[in-house]
PLY file of the C-alpha trace (Angstrom):
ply
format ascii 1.0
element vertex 346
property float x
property float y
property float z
element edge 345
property int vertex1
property int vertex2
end_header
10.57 -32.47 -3.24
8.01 -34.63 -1.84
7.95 -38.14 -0.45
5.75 -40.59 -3.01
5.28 -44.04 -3.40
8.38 -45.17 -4.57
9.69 -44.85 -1.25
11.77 -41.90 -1.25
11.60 -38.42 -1.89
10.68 -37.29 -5.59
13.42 -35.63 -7.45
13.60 -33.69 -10.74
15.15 -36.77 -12.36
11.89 -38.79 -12.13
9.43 -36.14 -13.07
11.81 -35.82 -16.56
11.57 -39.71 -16.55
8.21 -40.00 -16.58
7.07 -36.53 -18.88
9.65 -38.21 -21.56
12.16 -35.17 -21.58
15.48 -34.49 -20.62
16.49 -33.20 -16.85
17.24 -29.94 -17.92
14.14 -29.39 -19.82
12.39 -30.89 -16.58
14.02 -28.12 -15.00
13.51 -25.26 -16.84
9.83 -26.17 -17.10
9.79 -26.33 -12.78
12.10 -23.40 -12.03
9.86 -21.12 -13.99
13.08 -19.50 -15.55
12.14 -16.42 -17.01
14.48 -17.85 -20.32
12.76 -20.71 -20.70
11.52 -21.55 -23.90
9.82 -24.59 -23.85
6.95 -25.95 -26.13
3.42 -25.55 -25.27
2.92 -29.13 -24.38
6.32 -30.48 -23.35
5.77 -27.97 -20.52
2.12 -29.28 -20.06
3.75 -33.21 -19.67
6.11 -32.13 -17.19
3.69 -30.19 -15.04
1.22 -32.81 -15.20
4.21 -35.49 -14.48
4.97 -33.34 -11.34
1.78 -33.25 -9.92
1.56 -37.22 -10.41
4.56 -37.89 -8.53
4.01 -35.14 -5.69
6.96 -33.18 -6.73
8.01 -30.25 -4.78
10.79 -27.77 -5.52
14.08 -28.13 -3.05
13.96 -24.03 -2.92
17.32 -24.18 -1.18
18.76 -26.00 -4.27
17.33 -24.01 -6.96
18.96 -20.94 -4.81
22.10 -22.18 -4.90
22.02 -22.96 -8.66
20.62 -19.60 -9.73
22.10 -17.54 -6.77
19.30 -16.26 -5.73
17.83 -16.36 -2.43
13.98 -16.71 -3.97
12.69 -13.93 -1.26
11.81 -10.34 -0.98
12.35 -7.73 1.97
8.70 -5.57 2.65
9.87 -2.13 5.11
6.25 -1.24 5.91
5.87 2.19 8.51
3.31 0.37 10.47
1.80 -2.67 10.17
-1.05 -2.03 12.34
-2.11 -0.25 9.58
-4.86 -1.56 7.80
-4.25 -0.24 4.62
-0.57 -1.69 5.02
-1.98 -4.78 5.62
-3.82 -4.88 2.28
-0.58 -3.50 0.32
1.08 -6.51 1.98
-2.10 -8.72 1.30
-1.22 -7.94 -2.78
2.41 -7.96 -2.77
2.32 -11.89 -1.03
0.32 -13.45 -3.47
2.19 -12.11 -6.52
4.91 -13.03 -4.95
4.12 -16.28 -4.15
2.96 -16.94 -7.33
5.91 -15.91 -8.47
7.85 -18.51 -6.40
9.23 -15.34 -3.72
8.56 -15.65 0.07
8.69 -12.44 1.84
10.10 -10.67 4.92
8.38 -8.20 6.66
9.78 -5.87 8.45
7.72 -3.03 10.71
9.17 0.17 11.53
7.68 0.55 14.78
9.77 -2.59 15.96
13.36 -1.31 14.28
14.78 1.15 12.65
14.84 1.38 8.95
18.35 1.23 8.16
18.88 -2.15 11.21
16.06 -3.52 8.91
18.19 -2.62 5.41
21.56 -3.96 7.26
19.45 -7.55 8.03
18.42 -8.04 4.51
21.15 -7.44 3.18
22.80 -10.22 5.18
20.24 -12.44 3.72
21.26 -11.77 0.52
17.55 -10.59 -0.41
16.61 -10.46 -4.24
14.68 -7.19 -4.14
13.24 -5.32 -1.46
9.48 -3.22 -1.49
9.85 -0.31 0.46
6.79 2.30 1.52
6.88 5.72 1.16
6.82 6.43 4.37
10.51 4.92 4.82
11.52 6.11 1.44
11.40 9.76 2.45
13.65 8.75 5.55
16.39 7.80 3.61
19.45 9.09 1.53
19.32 7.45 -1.85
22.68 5.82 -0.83
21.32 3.97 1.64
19.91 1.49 -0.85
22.81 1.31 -3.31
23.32 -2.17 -4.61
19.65 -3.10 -4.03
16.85 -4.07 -6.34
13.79 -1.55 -4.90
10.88 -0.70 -5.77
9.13 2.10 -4.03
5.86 2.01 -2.54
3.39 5.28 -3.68
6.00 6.80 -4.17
7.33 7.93 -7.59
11.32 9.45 -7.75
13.79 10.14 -9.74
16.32 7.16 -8.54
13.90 4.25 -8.19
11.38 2.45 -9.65
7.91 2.60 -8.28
4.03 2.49 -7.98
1.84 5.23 -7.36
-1.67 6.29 -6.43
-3.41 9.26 -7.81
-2.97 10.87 -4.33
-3.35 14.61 -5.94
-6.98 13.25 -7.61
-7.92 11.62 -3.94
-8.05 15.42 -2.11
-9.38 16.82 -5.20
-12.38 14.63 -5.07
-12.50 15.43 -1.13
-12.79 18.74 -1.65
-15.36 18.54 -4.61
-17.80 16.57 -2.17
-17.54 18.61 0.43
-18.11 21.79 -2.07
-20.82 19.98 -3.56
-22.50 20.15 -0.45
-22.54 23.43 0.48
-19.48 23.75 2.92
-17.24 26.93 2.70
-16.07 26.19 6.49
-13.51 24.04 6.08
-10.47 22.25 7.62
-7.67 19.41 6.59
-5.96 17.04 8.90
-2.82 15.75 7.76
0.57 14.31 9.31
3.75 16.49 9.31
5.50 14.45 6.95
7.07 14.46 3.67
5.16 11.34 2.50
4.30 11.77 -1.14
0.70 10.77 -0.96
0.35 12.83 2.11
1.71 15.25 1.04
-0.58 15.05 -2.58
-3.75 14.52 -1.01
-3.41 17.96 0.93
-2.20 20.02 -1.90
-5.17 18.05 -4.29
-7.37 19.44 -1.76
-5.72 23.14 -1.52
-6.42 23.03 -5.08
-9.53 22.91 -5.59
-10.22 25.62 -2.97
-8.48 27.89 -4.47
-10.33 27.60 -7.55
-13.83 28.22 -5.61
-12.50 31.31 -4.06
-12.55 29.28 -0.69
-10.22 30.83 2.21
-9.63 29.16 5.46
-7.25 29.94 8.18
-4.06 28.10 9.48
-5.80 27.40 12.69
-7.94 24.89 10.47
-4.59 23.13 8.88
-4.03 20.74 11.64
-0.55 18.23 12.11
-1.77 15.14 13.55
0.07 11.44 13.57
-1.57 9.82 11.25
-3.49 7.30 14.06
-6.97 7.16 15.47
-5.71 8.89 18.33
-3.70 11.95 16.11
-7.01 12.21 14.44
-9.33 11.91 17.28
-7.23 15.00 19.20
-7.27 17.42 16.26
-10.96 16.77 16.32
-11.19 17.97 19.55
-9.20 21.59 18.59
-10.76 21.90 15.71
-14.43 21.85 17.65
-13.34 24.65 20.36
-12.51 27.06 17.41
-14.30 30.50 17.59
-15.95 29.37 14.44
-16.15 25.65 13.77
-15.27 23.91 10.55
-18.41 22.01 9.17
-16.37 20.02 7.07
-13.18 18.33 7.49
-10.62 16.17 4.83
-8.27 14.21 7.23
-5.27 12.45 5.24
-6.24 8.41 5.94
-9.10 7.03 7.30
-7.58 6.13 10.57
-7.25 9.93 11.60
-10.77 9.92 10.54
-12.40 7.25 12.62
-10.62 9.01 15.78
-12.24 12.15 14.77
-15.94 10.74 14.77
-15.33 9.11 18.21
-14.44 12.94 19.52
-17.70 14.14 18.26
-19.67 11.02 19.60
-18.19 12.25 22.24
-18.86 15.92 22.20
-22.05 15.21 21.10
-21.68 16.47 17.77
-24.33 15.54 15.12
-22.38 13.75 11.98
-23.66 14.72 9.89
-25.77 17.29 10.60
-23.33 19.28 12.58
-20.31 18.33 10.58
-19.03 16.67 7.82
-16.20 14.08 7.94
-13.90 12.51 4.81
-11.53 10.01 5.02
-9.02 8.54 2.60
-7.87 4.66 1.84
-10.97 3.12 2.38
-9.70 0.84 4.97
-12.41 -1.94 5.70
-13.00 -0.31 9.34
-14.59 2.66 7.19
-17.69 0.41 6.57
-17.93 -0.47 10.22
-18.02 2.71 12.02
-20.91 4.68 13.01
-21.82 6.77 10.76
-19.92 4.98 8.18
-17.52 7.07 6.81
-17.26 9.11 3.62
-13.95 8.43 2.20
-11.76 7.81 -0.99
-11.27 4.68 -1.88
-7.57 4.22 -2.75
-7.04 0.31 -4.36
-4.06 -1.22 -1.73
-3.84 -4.48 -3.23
-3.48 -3.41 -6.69
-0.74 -0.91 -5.03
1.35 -4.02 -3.51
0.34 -6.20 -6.39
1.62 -4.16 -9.01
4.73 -3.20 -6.86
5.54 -6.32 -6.35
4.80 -7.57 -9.89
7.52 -4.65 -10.89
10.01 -5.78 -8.65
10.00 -9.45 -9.93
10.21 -7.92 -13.19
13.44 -6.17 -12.30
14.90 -8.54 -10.86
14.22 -11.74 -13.14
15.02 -9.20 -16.09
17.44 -7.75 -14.88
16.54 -4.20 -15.89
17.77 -0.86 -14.57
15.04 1.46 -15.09
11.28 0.82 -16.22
9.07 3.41 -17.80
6.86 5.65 -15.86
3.53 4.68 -15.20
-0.06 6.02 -14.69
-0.81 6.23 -11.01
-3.68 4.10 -9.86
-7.41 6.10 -10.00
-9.12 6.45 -6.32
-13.04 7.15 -6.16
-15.34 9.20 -4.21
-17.08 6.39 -1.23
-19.92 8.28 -0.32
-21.59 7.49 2.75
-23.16 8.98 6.23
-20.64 10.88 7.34
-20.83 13.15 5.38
-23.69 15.71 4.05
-25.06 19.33 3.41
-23.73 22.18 5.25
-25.81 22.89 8.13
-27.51 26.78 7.72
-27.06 27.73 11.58
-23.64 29.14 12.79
-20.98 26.70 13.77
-19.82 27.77 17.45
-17.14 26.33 19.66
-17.82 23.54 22.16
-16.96 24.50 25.61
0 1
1 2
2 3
3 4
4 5
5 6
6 7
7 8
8 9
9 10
10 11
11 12
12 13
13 14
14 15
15 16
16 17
17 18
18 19
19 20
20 21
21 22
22 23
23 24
24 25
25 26
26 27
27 28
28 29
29 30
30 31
31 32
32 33
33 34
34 35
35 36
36 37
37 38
38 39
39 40
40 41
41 42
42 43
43 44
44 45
45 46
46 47
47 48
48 49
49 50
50 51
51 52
52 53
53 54
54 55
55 56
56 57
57 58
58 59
59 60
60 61
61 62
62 63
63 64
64 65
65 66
66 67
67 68
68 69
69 70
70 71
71 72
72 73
73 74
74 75
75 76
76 77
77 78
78 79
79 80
80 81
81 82
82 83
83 84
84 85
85 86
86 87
87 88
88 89
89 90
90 91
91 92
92 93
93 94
94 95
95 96
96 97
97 98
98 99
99 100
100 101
101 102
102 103
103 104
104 105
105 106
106 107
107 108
108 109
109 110
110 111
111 112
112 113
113 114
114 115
115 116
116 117
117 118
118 119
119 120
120 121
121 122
122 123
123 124
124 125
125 126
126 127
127 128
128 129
129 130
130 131
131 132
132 133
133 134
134 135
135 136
136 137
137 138
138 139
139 140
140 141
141 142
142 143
143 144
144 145
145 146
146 147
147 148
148 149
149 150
150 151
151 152
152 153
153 154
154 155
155 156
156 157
157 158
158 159
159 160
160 161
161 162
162 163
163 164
164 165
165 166
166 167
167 168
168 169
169 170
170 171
171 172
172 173
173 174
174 175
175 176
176 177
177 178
178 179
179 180
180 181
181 182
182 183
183 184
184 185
185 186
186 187
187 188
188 189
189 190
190 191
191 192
192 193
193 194
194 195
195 196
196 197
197 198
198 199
199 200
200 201
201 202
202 203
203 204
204 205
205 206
206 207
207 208
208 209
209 210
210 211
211 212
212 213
213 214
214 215
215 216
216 217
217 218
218 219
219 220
220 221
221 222
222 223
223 224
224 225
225 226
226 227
227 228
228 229
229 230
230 231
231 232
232 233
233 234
234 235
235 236
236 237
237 238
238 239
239 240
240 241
241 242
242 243
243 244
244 245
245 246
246 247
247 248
248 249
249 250
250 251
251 252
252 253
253 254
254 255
255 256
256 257
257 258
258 259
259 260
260 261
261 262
262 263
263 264
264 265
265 266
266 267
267 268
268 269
269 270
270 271
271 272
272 273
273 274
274 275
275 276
276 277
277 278
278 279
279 280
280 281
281 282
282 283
283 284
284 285
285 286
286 287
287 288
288 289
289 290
290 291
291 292
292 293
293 294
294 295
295 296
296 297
297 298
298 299
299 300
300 301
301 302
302 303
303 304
304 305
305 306
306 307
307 308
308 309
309 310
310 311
311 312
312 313
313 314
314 315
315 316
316 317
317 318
318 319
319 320
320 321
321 322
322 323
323 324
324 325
325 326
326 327
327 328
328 329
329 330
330 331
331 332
332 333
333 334
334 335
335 336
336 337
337 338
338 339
339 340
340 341
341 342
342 343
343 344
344 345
């Protein structure tokens, strides 16, 4: 509710005194009830009677009546993360729009289940949870709850997923494309889904160009600029250096182009670098990085557009879905394989 000029604060009673229509109608038509079935321009009176008056929703009253708290839980691995930080960017304005506020919670501050215990004190209506934090939990950890996973599809929740298997297929086809048989992958040890997708996408697709490589070029890194930039640095004091290299995000990535700026290692002319996300930062880096573009927004949009689904329908399972495409980015970072023996940097 809002103050107007009648001296006091608007209530639902005078926005269904001035559209003409009953209070209940009035209140159908504000609450958005999913139930609602309201014609096309009684609804259009009692919006446009609202917005005359300055009306604004008493959130704490329409939780009470529907008992509902009107707010969503987001367990996010990292939030300094810029791909997180996109996810969450889509998730918050469907759920806004969809009358939600959200909590976030960051894994780096607490652990996972602290964060579960707190939101469930809150009486949240549904809770978004990444894949990361997924695959550290036992499915009875979220019993009762209204979830929807994050990238990453299971048996026992609802979710939305990326094409993560397409993403290192596509890597690998660049980097084939350009002539590289020397080649390495940089991944987390983790049991994330789109990790763990992304590195068997890429496998793939060596396999079926008769492409060997050795486990001294599978590298387990955290998946940070600074994870990144270190397996860069073993990966160039090989006996025979890799003259291309698929690392698992982008932020690995970036690390690993400041370790050959620093090694003096000609990007790419020496070697070849792809990323994955497509993280604005990929854009701003020198070279600017190769990478596979991986839509984040879309991926918390559409998650979040599920889990208001569930929860205002009240539905138990929802039919599988396509994951969401990636793309090839192509830029400097990456290009042909150079002809001259790769050795290892003192």
């Amino acid at each position: 509710m809002a103050p107007s000029s009648l001296g006091r604060r608007v209530t639902i009673h005078d926005v269904a005194a001035r559209a003409g229509v009953s209070q209940p109608t009035a209140s159908l038509v504000l609450s958005n009830h999913p139930r609602a079935r309201v014609a096309v321009l009684t609804r259009q009176r009692v919006l446009s009677a609202a917005a005359e008056l300055g009306y604004r929703p008493n959130v704490i009253a329409r939780s009470l009546a529907r008992r509902r708290s009107f707010a969503l839980g987001v367990i996010v691995p990292d939030l300094r993360n810029p791909f997180m930080v996109d996810v969450i960017t889509g998730a918050e304005r469907v759920a806004a729009d969809a009358g939600y506020a959200m909590l976030l919670c960051d894994q780096q501050t607490r652990d996972i289940s602290k964060h579960l215990e707190i939101l469930r004190a809150r009486q949240i209506d549904g809770i978004l949870l990444d894949a990361a934090g997924a695959s550290m939990l036992d499915e009875n950890a979220l019993a009762g709850l209204t979830v929807v996973l994050i990238d990453e599809p299971s048996e026992h929740w609802p979710g939305i997923a990326t094409d993560a298997l397409h993403a290192g297929q596509l890597a690998a086809e660049h980097l084939l494309a350009l002539g590289h048989r020397e080649l390495a992958f940089v991944g987390p040890a983790t049991d994330v889904h789109a990790f763990r997708m992304r590195e068997r996408g890429f496998v793939s697709r060596l396999r079926e160009a008769g492409v060997t490589w050795s486990s001294e070029r599978w590298r387990r890194a955290p998946s940070t600029v600074a994870g990144g930039r270190e397996a860069m640095r073993e990966l160039l004091r090989l006996r025979v250096r890799p003259t291309g290299v698929f690392f698992a995000n982008d932020l690995m990535a970036i690390g690993a182009i400041k370790q050959c700026q620093r090694d003096a290692v000609r990007l790419p002319d020496d070697c070849s670098i792809v990323g994955c996300d497509d993280i604005e930062f990929a854009q701003y880096v020198t070279p600017e990085l190769t990478t596979i573009s991986v839509p984040a927004r879309e991926l918390g949009a559409r998650a979040a557009r599920l889990l208001v689904q569930l929860i205002e329908q009240s539905a138990q399972r929802v039919s599988s879905r396509r994951p969401l495409p990636v793309r090839l980015m192509t830029r400097a970072s990456s290009g042909p394989a150079p002809t001259r023996p790769t050795l290892p940097l003192p």
